[in-house]
Phi, psi and omega in degrees: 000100146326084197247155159213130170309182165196125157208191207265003156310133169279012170254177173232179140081205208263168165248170210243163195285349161236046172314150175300337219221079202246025182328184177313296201283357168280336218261314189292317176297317158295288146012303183246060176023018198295170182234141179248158204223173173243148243250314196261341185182171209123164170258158159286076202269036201196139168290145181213151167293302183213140177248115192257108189280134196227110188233133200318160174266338173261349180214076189295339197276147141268174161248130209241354190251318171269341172251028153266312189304338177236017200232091161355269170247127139259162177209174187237146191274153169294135156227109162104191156270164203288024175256354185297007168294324182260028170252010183273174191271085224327300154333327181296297182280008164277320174321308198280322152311319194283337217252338180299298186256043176266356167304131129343320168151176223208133147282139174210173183270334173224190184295291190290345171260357176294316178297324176274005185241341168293328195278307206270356178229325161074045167258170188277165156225137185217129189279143163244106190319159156275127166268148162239172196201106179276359204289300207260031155248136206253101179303351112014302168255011219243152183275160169275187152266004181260354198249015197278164210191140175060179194227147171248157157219166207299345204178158176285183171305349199276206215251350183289318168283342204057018206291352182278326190290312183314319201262006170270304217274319226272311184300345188274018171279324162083042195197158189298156177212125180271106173243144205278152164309196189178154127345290181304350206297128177253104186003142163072086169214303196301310193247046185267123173331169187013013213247110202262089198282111197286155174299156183277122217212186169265168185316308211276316180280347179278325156327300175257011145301323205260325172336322177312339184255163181258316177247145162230152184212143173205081166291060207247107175307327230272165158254066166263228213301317187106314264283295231292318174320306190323288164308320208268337153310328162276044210189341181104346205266146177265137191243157183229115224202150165273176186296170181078352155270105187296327158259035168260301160350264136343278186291320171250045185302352190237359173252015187288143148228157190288164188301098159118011173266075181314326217280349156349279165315295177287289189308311174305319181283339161310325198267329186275332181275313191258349183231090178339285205306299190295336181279291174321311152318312206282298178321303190301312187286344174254036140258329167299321178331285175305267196345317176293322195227317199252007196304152174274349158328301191305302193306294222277002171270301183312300195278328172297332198277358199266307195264357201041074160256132169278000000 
């Protein structure tokens, strides 16, 4: 099967498996040998089975008529969550309604938008797991875990990360507490008590950044991609997140909570501070975890089985 990407990147052709900066949608293109293209302009030098539009959030529209002259199906990728849409300009979100159901049929990230994008389109939907491509990380470099320390959280201050619910829960740890840089990033964020902002780095240096903490917490309402539960299952860190991400879900199924129950929270990460045994517990299934559902053998057993491929 023959694929190609089409997003608001500015590159072209395949990607190489060891690139530095290998985030999700670099992870899904490479996996599946896709050739990438820019979404709004360029030739098209090549025929495809199927083209998957991942379409920007500041400048969505395109002609979907120039990647059909060389695409079997198109279909379209989820970018954020599925409401980031209605914060457009009205015209705008009609665009985007009309342009979903000129799809073939639509990717999406979790469990709760397959639902929600089916009722609003009545397409077929089908998830495309968040990935990781393990090749250029070297576990060398990796923190040990005995040697793990502090606590991170998932995201900044603004209302998309949730980082204040992260950063209220984050204090009953009684430890420095770390965030990664972000987009989002919001004035006064630098002079919040303990709160340490890490530098903006690549997929491969964040990887072996985030070995260093001991807790991780991401209280993020929004439902996209999942990564940081994700990352942080593979490393072993026990995450602490709310319901409706699958791979906060999935991977950390006894730290999932429902939305907006802090008091939760801090009990859980209390119980993680003080009871060796339950921090160990936790640590070892969300590695069995990552291994289970998000391993990259499974995503390409999954996606031949979608498509039937043999």
């Amino acid at each position: 099967m023959k694929i190609a990407f089409f997003t608001e990147g500015g590159y072209s052709g395949k990607i190489p498996r060891n690139h530095p900066n290998i985030r999700t949608e670099l992870a899904w293109m490479c996996t599946l040998e896709a050739n990438h293209y820019n979404i709004h302009n360029g030739v098209i030098d090549d025929n495809y089975d199927l083209g998957i539009c991942i379409i920007p959030k500041k400048n969505p529209q395109f002609d979907i008529d120039r990647i059909r002259k060389n695409c079997k199906q198109v279909a379209s990728m989820q970018e954020g969550p599925h409401w980031y849409f209605q914060d457009y300009p009205l015209d705008k979100q009609i665009w985007y309604y009309n342009i979903l159901q000129e799809m073939d049929f639509l990717f999406v990230h979790n469990e709760i938008d397959k639902k929600y994008y089916r009722g609003l389109t009545n397409k077929e939907c089908k998830i495309l797991p968040s990935l990781m491509i393990e090749d250029e990380i070297d576990s060398h470099t990796l923190t040990h875990k005995n040697d793990r320390k502090n606590i991170i959280i998932g995201g900044n201050f603004c209302s998309w990360y949730g980082g204040f619910d992260s950063y209220i829960v984050a204090q009953e740890a009684n430890c420095p507490i770390y965030i990664p840089s972000m987009g989002r990033k919001i004035e006064g964020e630098e002079q919040m008590p303990r709160i340490n902002h890490l530098p903006y780095m690549n997929w491969t240096q964040w990887i072996n950044t985030l070995s260093q903490f001991k807790y991780g917490i991401h209280l993020m309402r929004t439902h996209a991609a999942g990564t940081f539960a994700l990352n942080c299952a593979y490393l072993g860190i026990p995450c602490i997140g709310y319901e409706g991400l699958d791979t906060q879900e999935k991977c950390h199924p006894s730290l999932t909570i429902e939305l907006g129950n802090l008091a939760s929270a801090k009990e859980k990460l209390i119980l993680l501070k003080t009871d060796k045994d339950y921090y160990k517990e936790c640590s070892e299934s969300a590695k069995l975890n990552y291994k289970q559902y998000y391993y990259e053998d499974k995503f390409n057993t999954t996606w031949k089985k979608q498509f039937k491929i043999s």
